[in-house]
N, C-alpha and C positions, 0 to 999 in steps of 0.2 A: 533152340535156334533163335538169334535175335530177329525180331523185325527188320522190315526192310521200312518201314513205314511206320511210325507209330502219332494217333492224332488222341488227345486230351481234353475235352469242353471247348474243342474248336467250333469257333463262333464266328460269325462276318456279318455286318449290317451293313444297309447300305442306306442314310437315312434312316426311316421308322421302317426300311422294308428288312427283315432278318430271311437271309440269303441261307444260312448254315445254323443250326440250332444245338450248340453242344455235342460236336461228333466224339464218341468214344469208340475206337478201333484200331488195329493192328493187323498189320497184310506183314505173311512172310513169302522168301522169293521161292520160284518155280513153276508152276504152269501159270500161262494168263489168267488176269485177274478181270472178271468182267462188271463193270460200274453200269447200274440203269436204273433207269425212273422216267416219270413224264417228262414235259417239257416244264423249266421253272422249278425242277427237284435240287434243283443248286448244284448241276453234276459238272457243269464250266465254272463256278466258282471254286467250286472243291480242286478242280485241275489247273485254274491260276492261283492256288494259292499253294500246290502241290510243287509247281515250279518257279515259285519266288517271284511271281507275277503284281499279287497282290498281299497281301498282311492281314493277315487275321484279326478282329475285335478282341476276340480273347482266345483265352485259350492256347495249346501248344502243338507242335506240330515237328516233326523230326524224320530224315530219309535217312538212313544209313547212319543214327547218329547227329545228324547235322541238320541245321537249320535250310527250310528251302532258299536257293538260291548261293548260300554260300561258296565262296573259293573250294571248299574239300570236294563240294559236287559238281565241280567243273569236268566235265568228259564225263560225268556218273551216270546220270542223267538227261534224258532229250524227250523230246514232246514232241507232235502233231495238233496242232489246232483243229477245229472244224473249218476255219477259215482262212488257213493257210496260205499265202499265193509269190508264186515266183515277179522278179522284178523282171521284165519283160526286156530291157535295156539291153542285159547281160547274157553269154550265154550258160547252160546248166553245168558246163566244168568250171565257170567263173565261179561261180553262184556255190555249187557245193565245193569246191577249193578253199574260199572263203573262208565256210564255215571248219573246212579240216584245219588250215592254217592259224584259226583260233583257239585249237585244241594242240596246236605247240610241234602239225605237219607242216615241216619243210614241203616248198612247191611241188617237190617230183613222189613224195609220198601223200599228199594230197588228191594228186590226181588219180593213183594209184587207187588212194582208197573212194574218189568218188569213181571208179571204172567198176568198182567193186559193186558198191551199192546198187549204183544202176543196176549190175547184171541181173542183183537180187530180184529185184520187180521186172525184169525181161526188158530192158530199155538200157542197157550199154553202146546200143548203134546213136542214141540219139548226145552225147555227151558235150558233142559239141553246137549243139541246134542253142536256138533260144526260145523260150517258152511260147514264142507268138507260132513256132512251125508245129507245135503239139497240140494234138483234142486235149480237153476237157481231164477225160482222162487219165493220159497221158501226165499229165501236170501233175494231177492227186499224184499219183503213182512216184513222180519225180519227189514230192515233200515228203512222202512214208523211206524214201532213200534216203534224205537229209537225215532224215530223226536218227539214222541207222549209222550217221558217220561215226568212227571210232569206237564203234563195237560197245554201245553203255550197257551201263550194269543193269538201268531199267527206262523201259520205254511208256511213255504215255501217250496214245492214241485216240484222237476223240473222231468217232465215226470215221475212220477209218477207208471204209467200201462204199462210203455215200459217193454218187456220179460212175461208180463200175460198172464196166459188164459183168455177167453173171462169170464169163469166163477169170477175167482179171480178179474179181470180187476170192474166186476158189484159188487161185496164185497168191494171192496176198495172205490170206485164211493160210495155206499149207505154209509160207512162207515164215508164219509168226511161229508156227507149230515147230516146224522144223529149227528154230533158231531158239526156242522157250527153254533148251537146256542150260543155255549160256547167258542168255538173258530174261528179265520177267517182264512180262508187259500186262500196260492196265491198259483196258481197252472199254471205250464208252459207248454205244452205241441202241439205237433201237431197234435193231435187228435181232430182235433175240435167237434167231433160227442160226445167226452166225455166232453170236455168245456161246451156244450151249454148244457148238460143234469144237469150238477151241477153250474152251474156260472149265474149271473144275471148282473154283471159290467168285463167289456175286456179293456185289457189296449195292444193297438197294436205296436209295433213298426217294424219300418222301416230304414232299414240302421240309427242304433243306434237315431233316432229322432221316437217323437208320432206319426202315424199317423191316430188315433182313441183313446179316448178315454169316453167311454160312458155305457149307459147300456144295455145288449142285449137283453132282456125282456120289454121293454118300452111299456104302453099304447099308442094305434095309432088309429088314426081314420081310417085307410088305412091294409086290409087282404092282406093274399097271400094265395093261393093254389097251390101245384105243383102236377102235374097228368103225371105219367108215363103210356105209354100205348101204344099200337099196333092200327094204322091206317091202313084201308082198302079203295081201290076206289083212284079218284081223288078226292076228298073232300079237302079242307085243314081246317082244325082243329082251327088253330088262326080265321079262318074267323067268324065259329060258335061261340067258344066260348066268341067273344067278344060282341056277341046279346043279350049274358044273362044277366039278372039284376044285376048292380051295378058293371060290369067289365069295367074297365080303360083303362085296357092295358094288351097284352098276348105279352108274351114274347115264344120263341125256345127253349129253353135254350141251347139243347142241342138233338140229335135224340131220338124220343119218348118221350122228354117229355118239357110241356108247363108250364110254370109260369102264372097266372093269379093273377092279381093286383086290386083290387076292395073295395067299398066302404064297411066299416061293417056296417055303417046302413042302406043302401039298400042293403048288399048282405048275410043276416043274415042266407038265406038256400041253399046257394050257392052252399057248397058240396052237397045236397043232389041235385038238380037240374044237375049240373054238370055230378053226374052220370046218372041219366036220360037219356039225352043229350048226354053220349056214349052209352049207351043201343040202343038208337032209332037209330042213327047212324049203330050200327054193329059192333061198337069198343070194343076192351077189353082193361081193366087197368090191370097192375100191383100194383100202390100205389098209395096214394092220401094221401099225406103230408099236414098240416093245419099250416099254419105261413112261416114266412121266416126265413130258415136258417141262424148259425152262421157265414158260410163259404159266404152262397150272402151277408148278411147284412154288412160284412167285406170289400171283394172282387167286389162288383157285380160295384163299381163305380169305381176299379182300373183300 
């Protein structure tokens, strides 16, 4: 399968400051793709130069074949900024008509398709408002509609759910989910607890170079379990838990709660033993997490 994406000793300075340091990487389409790093990891330079924003120092860079920005990626292509913002003038059928109308919709299929979008993010009642009658919000919610006109082959979204409620935040998440057959979407964000709920391939970066790039879902021979929980006594907790069938290794992580690393094909009842094993003990849990996180599988060797 070809890439959808392919970048080569991409590079961008800005002055003496080097924003992108030689990216070598290829994204192909299918589930979302989740992009993250600190702040300063060069993850909005990488995404203006993804959409022909800005030009690369060196290096090469191709979407579907094509140069970013080019005529071929007209309608292919659409983004989300983190700082997005509607023109308050106009109302939001003007506004996404617009931009359908520069995609080669006639007026009356224009509005068609921004009635459409709206529906997507639950705001089709507001089509005729203008951005000053809408929270916060509401507005985010209106720009992730924009990116969405004309159906693109791939969507770029930077922070996304940043100003959501928790409600709207999980509409938007199923939203991208629900639509990732037909489209691929990169999505930036430092929410990792929403990355690893919609992403299957992370592309990490680190002071403008990869420092990960793989898939977060991989088959493994090797489980995790994380068990938060309230210890009583002198007992220590790593010392039991490491007795049980098929554990490797327990980790601290951190107060109350223990990592355990263990084989899947001896520790196939793991969890349920596990709880056991605080029962008989005296212990209570708060949670018992199955796999290893986006945030350790990233992190946990930095």
């Amino acid at each position: 399968m070809n890439p959808i994406i392919k970048c080569t000793g991409l590079t961008k300075n800005f002055g003496s400051n080097q924003a992108l340091r030689g990216l070598d990487f290829e994204l192909s389409a299918g589930a979302p793709i989740a992009l993250v790093g600190p702040n300063g990891a060069g993850k909005t330079t990488l995404f203006s130069i993804l959409c022909g924003y800005l030009k690369p120092t060196q290096g090469n860079v191709t979407i579907f074949g094509h140069q970013p920005g080019s005529q071929e990626l007209f309608g292919r292509v659409a983004a989300l900024p983190q700082d997005a913002q509607l023109d308050p003038r106009f109302s939001i059928a003007r506004q996404l008509m617009f931009y359908g109308q520069l995609q080669g919709f006639d007026k009356k299929t224009a509005r068609s398709e921004a009635q459409r979008v709206l529906e997507l993010v639950e705001l089709g009642e507001v089509i005729d408002q203008k951005p000053g009658a809408l929270s916060h919000g509401m507005r985010k919610r209106v720009t992730i509609a924009q990116a969405m006109m004309g159906n693109p082959d791939l969507i770029m979204l930077d922070e996304p759910t940043a100003g959501l409620d928790p409600r709207n935040a999980r509409n938007i998440r199923q939203m991208v989910a629900e639509l990732s057959d037909q489209t691929t979407f990169i999505i930036s964000s430092h929410n990792l607890n929403e990355l690893e709920r919609l992403s299957e391939t992370v592309l990490c970066l680190e002071m403008g170079e990869i420092s990960q790039h793989s898939t977060i879902s991989s088959k493994s021979e090797t489980g995790y379990l994380t068990i938060q929980m309230d210890t009583t006594g002198n007992v220590d907790p790593t010392l039991i838990f490491k007795n049980l069938p098929g554990v490797n290794e327990v980790t601290h992580s951190q107060k109350n709660e223990f990592v355990l690393k263990y084989d899947m094909a001896e520790g196939l009842d793991l969890d349920q033993r596990l709880l056991e094993c605080i029962a008989e003990n005296g212990w209570s849990y708060h949670q018992l997490i199955k796999g290893q996180t986006l945030e350790d599988q990233l992190f946990s060797n930095a």
